[in-house]
MOPAC internal coordinates of N, CA, C and O (Angstrom, degrees):
PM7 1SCF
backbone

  N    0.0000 0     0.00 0     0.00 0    0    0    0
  C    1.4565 1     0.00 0     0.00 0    1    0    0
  C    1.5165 1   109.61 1     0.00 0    2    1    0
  O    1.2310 1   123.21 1   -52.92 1    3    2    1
  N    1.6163 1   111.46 1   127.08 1    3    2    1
  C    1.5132 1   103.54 1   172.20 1    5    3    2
  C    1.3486 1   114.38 1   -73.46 1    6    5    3
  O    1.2310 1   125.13 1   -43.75 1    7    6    5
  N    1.8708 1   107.75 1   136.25 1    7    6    5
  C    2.0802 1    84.76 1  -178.61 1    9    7    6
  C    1.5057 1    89.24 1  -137.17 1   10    9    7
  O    1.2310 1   115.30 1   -50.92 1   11   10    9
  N    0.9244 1   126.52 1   129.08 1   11   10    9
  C    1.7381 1   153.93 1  -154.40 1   13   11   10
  C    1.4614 1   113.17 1   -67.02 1   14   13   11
  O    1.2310 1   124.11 1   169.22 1   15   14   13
  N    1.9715 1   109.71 1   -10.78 1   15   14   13
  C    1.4952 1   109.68 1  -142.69 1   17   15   14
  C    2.0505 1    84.98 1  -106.15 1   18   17   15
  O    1.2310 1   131.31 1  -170.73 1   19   18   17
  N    1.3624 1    95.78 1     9.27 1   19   18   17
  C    1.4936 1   101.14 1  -165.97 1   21   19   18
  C    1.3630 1   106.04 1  -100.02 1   22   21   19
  O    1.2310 1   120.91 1   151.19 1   23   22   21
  N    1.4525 1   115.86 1   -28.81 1   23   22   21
  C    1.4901 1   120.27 1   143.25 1   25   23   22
  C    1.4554 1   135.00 1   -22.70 1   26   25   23
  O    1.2310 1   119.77 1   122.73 1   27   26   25
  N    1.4678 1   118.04 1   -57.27 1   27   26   25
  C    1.3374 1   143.15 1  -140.49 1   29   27   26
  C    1.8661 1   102.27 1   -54.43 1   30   29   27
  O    1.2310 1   129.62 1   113.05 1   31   30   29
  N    0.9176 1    99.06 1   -66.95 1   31   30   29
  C    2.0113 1    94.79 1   160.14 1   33   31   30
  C    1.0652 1   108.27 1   -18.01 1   34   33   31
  O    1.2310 1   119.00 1   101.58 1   35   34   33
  N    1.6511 1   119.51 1   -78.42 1   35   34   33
  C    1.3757 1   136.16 1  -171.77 1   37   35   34
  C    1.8815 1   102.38 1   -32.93 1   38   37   35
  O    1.2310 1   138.49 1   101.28 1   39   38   37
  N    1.0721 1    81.76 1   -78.72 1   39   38   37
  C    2.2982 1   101.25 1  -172.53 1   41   39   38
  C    1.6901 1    97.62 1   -36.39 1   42   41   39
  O    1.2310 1   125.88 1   116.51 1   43   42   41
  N    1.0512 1   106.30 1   -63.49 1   43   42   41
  C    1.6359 1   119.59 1  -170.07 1   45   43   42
  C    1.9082 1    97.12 1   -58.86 1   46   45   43
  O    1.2310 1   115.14 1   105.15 1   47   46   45
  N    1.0799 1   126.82 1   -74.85 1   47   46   45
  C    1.5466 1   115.92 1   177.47 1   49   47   46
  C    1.5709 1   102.59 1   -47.68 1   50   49   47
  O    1.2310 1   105.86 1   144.49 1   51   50   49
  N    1.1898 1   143.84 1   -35.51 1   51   50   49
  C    1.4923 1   127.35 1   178.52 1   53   51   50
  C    0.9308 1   114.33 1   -65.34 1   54   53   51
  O    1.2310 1   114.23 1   132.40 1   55   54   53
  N    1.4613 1   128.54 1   -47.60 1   55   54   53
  C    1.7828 1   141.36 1   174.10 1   57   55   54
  C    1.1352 1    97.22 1   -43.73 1   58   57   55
  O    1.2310 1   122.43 1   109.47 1   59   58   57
  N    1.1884 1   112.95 1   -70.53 1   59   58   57
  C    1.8953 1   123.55 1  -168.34 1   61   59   58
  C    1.7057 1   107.39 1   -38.78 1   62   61   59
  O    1.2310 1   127.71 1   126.20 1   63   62   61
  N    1.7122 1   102.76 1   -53.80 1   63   62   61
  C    1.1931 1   100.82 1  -157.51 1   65   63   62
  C    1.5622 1   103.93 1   -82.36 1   66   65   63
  O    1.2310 1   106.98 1  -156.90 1   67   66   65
  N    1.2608 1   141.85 1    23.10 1   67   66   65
  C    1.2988 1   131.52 1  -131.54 1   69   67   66
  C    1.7898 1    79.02 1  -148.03 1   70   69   67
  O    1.2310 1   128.22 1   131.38 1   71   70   69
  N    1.1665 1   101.78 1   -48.62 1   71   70   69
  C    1.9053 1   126.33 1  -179.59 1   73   71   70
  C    1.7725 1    99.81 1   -65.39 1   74   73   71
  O    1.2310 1   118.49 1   115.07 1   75   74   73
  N    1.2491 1   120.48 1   -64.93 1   75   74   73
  C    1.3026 1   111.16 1  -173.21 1   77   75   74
  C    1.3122 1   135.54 1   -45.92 1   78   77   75
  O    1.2310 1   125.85 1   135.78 1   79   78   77
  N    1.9859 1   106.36 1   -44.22 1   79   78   77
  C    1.7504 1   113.86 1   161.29 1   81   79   78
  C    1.7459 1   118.86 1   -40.40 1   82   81   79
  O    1.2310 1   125.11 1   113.08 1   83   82   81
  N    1.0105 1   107.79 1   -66.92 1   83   82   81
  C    1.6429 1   154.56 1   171.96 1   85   83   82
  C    1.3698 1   102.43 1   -24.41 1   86   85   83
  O    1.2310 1   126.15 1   116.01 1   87   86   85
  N    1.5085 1   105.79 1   -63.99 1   87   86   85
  C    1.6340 1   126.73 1  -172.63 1   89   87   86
  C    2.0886 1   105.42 1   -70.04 1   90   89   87
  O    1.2310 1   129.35 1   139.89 1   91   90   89
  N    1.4527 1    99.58 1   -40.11 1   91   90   89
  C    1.7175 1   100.18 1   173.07 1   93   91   90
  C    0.8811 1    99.78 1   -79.02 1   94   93   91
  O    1.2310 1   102.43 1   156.32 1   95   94   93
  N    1.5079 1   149.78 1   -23.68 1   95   94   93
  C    1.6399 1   124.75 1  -160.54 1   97   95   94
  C    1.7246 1   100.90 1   -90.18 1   98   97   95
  O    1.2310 1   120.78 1   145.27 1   99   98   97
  N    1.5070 1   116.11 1   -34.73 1   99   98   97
  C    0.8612 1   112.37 1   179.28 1  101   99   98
  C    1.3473 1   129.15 1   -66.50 1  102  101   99
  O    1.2310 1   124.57 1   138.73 1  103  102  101
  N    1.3182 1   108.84 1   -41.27 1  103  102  101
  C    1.6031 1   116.34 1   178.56 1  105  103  102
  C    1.6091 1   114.73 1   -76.72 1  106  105  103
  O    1.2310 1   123.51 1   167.13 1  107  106  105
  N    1.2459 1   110.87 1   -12.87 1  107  106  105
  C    1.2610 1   115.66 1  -175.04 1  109  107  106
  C    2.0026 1    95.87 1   -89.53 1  110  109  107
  O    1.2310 1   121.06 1   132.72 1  111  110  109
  N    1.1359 1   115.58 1   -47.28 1  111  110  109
  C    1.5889 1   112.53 1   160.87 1  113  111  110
  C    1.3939 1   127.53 1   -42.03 1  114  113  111
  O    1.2310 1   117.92 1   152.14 1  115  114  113
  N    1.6511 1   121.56 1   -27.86 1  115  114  113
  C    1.0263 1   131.43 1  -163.93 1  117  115  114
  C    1.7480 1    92.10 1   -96.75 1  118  117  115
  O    1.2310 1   125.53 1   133.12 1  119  118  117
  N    1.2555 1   106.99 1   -46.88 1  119  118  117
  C    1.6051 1   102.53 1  -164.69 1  121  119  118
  C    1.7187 1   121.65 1   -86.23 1  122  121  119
  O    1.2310 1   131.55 1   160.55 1  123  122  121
  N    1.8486 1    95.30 1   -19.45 1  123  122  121
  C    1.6309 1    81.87 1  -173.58 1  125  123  122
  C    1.2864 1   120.56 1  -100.82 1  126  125  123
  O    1.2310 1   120.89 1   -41.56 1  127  126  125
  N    1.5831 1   115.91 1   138.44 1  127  126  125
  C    1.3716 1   114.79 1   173.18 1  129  127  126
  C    1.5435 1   146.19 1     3.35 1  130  129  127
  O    1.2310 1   105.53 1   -68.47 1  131  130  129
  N    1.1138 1   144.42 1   111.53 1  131  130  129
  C    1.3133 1   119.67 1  -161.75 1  133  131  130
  C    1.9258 1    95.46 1  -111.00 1  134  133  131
  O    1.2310 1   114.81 1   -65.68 1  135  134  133
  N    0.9526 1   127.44 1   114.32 1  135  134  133
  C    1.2296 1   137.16 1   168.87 1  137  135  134
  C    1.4566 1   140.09 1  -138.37 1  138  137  135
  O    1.2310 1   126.17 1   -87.96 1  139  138  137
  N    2.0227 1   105.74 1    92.04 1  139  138  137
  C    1.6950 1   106.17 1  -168.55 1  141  139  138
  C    1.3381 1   100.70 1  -105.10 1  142  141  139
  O    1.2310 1   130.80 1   -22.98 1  143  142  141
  N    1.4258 1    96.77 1   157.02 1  143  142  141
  C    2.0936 1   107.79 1   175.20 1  145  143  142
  C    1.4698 1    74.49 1   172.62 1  146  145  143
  O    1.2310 1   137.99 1     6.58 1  147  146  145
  N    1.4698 1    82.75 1  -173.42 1  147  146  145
  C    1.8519 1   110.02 1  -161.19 1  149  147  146
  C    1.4586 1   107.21 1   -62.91 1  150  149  147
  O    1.2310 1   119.35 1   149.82 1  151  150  149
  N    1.0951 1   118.84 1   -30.18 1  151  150  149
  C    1.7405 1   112.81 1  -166.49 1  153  151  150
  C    1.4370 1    93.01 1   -76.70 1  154  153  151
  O    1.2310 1   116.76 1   140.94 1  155  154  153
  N    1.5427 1   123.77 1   -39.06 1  155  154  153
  C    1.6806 1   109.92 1   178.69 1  157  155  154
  C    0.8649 1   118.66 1   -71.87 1  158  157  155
  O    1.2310 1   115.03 1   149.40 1  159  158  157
  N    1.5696 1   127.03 1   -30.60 1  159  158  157
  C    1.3350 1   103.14 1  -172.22 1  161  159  158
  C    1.8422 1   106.09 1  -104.85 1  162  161  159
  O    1.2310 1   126.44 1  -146.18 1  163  162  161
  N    1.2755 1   105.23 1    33.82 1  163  162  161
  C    1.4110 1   114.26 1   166.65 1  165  163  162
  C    1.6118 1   114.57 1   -76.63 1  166  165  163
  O    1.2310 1   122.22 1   -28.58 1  167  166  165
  N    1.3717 1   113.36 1   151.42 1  167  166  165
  C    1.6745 1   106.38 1  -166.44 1  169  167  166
  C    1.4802 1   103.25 1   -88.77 1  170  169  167
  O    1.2310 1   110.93 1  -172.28 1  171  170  169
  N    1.1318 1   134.67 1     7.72 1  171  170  169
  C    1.6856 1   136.59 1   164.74 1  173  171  170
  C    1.4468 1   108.45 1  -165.67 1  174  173  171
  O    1.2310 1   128.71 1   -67.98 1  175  174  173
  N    1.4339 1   100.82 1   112.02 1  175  174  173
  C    1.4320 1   131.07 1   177.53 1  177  175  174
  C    1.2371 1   108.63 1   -66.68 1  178  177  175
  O    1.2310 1    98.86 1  -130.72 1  179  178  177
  N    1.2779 1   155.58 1    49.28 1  179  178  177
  C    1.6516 1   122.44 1  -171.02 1  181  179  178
  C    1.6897 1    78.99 1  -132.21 1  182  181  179
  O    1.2310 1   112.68 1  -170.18 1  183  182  181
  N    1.2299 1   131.43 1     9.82 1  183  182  181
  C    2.0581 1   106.88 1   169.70 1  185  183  182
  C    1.2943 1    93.94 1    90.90 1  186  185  183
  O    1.2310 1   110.84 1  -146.53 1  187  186  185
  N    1.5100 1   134.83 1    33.47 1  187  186  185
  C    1.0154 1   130.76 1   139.76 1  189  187  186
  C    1.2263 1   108.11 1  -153.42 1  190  189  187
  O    1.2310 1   123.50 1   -39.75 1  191  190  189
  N    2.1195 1   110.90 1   140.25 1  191  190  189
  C    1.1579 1   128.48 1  -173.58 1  193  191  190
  C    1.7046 1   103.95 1   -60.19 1  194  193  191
  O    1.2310 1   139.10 1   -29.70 1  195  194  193
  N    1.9553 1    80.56 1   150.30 1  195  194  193
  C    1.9510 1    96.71 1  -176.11 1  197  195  194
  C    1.5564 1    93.14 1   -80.18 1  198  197  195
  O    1.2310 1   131.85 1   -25.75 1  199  198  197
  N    1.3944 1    94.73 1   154.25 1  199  198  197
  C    1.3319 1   104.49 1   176.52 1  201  199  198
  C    1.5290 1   107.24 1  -129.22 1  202  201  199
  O    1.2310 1   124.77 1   -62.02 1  203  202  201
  N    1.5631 1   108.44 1   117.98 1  203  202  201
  C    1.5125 1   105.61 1  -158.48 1  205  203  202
  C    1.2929 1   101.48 1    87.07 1  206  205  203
  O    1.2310 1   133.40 1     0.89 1  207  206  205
  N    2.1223 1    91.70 1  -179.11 1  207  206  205
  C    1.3587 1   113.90 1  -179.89 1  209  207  206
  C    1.6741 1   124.59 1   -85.01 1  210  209  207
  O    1.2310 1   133.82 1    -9.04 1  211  210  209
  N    0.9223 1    90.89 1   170.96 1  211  210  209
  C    2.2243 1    72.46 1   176.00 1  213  211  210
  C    1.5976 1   101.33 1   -98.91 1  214  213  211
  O    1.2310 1   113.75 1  -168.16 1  215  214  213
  N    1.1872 1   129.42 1    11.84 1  215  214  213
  C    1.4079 1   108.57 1   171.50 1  217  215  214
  C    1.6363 1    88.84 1  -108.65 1  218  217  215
  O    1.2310 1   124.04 1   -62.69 1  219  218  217
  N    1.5114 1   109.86 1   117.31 1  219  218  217
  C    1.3695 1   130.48 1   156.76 1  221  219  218
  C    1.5728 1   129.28 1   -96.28 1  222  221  219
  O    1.2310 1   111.69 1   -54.40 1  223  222  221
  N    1.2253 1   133.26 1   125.60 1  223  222  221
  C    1.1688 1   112.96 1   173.03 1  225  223  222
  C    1.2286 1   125.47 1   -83.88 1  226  225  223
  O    1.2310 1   116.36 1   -36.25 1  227  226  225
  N    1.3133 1   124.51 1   143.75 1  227  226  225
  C    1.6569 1   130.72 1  -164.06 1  229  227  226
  C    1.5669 1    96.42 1  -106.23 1  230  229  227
  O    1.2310 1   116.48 1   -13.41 1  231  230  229
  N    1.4300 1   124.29 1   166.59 1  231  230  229
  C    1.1259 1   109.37 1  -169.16 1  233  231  230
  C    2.1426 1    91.51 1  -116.37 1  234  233  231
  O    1.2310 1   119.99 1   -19.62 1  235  234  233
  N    1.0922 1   117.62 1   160.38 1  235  234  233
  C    1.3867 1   114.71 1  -149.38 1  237  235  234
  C    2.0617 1   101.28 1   -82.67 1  238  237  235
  O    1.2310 1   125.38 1  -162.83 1  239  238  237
  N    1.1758 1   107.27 1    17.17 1  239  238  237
  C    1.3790 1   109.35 1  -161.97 1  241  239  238
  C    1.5793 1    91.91 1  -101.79 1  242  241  239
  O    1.2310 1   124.69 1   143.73 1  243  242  241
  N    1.0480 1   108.59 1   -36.27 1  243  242  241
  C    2.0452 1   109.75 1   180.00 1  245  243  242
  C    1.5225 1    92.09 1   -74.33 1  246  245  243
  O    1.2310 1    93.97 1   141.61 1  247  246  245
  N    0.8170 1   162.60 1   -38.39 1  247  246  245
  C    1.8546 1   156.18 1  -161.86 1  249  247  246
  C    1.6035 1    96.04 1   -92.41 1  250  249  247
  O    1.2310 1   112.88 1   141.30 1  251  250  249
  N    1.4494 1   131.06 1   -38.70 1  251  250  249
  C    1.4140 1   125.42 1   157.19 1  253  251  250
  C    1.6327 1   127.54 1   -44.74 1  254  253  251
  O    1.2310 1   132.42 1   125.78 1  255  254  253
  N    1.4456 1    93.62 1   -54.22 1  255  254  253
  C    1.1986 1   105.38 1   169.30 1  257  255  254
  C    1.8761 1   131.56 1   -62.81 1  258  257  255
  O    1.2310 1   130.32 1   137.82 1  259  258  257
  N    1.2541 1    97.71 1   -42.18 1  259  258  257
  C    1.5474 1   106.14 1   162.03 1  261  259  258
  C    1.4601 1   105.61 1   -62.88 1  262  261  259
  O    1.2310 1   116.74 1   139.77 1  263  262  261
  N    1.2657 1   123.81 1   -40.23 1  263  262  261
  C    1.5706 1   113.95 1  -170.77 1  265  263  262
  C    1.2925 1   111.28 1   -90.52 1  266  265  263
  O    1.2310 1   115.95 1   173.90 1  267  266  265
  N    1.5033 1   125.30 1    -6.10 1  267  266  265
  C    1.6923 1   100.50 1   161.78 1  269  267  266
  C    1.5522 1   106.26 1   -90.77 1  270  269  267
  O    1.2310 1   119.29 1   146.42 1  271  270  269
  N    1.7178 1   118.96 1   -33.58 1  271  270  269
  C    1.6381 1   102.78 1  -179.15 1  273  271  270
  C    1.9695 1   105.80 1   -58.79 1  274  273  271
  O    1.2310 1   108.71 1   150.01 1  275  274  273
  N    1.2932 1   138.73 1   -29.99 1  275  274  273
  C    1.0422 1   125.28 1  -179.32 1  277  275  274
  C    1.4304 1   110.41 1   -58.25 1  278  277  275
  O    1.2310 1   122.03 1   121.99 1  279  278  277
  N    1.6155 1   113.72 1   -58.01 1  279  278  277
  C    1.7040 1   106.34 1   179.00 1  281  279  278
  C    1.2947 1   119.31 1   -51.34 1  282  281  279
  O    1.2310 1   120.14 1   158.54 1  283  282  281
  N    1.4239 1   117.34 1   -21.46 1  283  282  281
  C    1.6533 1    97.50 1  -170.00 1  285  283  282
  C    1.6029 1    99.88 1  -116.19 1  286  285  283
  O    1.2310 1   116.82 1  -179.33 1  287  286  285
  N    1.2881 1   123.64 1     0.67 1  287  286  285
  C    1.5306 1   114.52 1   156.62 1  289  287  286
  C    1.2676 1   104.33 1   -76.53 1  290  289  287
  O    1.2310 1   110.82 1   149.99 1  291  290  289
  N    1.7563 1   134.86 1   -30.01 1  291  290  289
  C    1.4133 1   120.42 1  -166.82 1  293  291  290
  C    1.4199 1    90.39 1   -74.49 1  294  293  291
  O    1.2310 1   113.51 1   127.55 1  295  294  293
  N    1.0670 1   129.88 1   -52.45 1  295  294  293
  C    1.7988 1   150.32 1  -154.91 1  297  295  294
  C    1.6154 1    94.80 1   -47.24 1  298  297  295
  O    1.2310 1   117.40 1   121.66 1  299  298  297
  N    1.3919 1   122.56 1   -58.34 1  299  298  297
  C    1.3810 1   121.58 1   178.94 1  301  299  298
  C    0.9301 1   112.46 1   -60.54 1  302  301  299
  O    1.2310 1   110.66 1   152.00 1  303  302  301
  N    1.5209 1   135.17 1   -28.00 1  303  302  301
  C    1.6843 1   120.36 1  -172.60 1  305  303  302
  C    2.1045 1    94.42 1   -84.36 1  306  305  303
  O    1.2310 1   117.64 1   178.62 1  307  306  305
  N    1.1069 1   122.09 1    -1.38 1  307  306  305
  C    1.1968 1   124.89 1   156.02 1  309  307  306
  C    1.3979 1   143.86 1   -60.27 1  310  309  307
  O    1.2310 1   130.94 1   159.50 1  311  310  309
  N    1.7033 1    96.50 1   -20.50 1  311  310  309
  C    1.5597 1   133.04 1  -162.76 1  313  311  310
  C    1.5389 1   101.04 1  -106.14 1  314  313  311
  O    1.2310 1   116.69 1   147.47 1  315  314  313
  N    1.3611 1   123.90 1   -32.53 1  315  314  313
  C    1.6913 1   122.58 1   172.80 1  317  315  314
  C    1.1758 1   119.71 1   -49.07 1  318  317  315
  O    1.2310 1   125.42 1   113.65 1  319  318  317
  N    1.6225 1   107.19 1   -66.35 1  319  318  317
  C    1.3818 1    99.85 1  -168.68 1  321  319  318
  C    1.5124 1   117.92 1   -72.82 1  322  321  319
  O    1.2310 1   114.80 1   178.09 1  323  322  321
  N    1.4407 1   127.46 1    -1.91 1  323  322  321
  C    1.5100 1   132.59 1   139.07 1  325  323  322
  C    1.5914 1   136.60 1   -35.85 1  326  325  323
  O    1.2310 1   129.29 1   124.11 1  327  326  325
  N    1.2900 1    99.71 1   -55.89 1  327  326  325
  C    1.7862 1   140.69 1   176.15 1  329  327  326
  C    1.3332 1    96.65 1   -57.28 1  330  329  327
  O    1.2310 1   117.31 1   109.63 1  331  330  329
  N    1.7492 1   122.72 1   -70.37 1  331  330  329
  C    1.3485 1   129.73 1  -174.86 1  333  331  330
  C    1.5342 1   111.08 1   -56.08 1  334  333  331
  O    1.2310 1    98.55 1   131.71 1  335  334  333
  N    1.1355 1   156.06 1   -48.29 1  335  334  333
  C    1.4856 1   164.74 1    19.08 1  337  335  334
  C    1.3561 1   120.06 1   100.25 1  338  337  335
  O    1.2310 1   120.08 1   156.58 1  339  338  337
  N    1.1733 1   117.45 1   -23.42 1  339  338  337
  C    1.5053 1   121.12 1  -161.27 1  341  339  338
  C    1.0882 1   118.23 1   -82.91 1  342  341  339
  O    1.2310 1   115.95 1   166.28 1  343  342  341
  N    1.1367 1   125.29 1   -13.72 1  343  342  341
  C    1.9061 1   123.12 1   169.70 1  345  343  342
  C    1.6452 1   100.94 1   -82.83 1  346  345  343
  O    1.2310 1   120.10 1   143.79 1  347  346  345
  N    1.2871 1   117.42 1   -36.21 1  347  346  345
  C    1.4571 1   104.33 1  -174.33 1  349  347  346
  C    1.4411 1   126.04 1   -68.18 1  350  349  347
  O    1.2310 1   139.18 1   124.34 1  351  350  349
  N    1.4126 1    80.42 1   -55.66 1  351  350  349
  C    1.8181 1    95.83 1   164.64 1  353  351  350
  C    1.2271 1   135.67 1   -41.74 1  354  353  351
  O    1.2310 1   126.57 1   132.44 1  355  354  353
  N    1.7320 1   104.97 1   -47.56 1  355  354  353
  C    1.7405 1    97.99 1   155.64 1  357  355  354
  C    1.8938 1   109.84 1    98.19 1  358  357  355
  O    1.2310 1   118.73 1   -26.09 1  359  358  357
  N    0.7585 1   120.02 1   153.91 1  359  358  357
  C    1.7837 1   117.35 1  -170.85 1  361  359  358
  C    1.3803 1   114.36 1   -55.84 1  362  361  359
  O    1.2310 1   114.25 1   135.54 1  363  362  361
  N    1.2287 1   128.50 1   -44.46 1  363  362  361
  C    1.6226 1   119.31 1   168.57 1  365  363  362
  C    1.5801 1   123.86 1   -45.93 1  366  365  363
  O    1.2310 1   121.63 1   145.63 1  367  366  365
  N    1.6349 1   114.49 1   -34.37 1  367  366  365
  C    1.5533 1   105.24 1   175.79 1  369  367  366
  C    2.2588 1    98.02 1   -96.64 1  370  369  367
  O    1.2310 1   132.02 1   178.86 1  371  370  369
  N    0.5220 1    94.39 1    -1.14 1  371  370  369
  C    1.7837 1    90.64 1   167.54 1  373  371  370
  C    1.7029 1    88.55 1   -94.40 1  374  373  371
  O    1.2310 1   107.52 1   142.44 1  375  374  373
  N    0.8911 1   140.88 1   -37.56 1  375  374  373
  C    1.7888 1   122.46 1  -173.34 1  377  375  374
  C    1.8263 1    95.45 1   -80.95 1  378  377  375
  O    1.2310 1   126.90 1   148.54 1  379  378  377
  N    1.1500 1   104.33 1   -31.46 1  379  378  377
  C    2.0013 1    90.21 1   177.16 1  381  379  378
  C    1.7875 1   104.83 1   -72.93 1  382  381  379
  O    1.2310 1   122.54 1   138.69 1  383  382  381
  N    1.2117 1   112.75 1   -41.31 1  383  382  381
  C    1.5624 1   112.42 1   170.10 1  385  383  382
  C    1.3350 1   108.61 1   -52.95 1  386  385  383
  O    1.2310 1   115.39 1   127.98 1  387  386  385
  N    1.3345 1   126.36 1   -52.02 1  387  386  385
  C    1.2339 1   121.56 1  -174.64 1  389  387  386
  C    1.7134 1   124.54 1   -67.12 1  390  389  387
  O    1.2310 1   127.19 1   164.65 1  391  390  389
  N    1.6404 1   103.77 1   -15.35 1  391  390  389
  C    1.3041 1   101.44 1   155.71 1  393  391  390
  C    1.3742 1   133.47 1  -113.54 1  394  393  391
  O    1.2310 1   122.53 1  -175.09 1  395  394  393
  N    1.5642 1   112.77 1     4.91 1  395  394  393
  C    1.0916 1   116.83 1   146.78 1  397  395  394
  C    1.8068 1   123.06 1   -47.34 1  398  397  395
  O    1.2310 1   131.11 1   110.98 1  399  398  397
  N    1.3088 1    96.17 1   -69.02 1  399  398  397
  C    1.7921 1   110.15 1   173.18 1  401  399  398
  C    1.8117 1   111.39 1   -49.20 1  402  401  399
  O    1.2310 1   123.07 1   153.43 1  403  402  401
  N    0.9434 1   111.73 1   -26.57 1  403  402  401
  C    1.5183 1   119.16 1   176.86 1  405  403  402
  C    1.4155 1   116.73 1   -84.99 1  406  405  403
  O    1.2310 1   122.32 1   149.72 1  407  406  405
  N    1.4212 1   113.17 1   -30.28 1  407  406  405
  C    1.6722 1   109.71 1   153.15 1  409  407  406
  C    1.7048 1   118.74 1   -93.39 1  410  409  407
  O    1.2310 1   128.05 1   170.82 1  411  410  409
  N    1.2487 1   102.11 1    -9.18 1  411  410  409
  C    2.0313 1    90.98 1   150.05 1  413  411  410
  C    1.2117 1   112.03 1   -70.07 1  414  413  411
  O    1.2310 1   127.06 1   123.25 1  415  414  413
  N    1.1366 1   104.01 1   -56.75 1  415  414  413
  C    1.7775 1   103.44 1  -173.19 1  417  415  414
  C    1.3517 1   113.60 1   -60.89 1  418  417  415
  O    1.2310 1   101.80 1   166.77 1  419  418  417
  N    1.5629 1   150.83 1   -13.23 1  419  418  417
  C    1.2557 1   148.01 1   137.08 1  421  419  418
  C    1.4464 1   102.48 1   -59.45 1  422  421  419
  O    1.2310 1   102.33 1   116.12 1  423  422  421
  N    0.8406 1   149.94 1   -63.88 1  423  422  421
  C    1.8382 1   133.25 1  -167.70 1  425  423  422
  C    1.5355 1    89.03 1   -66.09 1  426  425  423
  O    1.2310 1   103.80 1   118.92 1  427  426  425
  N    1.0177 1   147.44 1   -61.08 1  427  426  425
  C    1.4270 1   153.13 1  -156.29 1  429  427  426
  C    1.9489 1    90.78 1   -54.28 1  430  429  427
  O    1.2310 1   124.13 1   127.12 1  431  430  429
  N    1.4338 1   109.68 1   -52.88 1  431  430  429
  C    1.5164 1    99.89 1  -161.33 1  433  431  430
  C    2.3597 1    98.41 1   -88.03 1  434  433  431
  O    1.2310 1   130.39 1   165.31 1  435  434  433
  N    1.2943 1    97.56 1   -14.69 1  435  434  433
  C    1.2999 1    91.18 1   178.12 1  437  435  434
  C    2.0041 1   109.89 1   -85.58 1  438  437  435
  O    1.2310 1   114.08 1   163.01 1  439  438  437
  N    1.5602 1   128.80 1   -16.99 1  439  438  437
  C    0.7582 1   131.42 1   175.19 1  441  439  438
  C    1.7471 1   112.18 1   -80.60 1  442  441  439
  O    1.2310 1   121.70 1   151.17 1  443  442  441
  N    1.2910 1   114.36 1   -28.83 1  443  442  441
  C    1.2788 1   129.21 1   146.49 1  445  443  442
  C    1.4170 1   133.63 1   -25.11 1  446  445  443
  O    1.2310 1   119.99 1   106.29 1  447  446  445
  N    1.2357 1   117.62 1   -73.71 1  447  446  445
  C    1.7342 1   155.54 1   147.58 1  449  447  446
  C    1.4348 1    86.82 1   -27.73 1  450  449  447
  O    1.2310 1   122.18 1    79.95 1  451  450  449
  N    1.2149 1   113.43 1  -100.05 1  451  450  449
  C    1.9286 1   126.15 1  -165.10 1  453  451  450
  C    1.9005 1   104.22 1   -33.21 1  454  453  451
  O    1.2310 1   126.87 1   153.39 1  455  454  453
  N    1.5882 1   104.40 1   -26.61 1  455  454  453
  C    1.5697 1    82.67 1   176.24 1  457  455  454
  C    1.7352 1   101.66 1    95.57 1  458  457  455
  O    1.2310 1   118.43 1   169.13 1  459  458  457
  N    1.5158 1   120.61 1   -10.87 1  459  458  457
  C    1.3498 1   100.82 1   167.12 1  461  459  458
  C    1.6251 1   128.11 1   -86.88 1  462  461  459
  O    1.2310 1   127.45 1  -154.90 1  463  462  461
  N    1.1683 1   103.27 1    25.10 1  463  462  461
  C    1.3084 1    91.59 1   173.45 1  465  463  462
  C    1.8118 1   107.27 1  -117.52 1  466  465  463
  O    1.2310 1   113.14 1  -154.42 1  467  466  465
  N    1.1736 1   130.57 1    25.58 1  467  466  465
  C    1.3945 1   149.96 1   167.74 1  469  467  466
  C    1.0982 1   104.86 1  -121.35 1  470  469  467
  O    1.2310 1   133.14 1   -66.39 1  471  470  469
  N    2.1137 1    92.22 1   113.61 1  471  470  469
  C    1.4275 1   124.42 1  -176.14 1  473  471  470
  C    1.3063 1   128.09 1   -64.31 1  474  473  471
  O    1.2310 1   119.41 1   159.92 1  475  474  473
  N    1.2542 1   118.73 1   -20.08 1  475  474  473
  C    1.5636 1   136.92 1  -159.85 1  477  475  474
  C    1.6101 1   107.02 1   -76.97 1  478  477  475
  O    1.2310 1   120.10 1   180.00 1  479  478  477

């Protein structure tokens, strides 16, 4: 029989966690300073005048580059709990690791090739 009351942890940590964002944005609206003039609504704050507009164009090879170091820094934290694990698990999950790492290393050597991984 499904019985709903076995949940209740569950509901209560969602409330909580759902309440806590919610609870800082608000109180933090209520409490912090409100102060506009030219330096705020200037497009770079650091005490020296902008030069130009703030929409710059970037050229699409730096956003390549951020997006293969993100896949393969996330990709390794994929590889730990493998590493930690590996006597239990036994040779069938070291052969899925081993082709996991073997299709990084094809995007790794095809992102290579394409030239996005040269900063210049």
């Amino acid at each position: 029989m499904f019985l709903l009351h076995e949940y209740d942890i569950f509901w209560t940590f969602l409330i909580i966690a759902s309440l806590i964002p919610i609870l800082a944005f608000w109180i933090s609206g209520l409490l912090a300073p409100v102060s506009e003039g030219p330096e705020k609504l200037s497009s770079y704050e650091s005490g020296i005048e902008p030069m130009g507009g703030a929409w710059l164009q970037f050229r699409i090879r730096y956003y390549m580059f951020a997006l293969v170091f993100v896949v393969f820094d996330v990709e390794t934290v994929f590889l730990y709990p493998w590493a930690m694990s590996f006597d239990v698990l036994g040779v069938s999950v070291f052969i899925e690791a081993f082709i996991f790492v073997l299709i990084l290393v094809v995007g790794l050597v095809y992102a290579w090739r394409k030239g996005t991984l040269e900063w210049s």
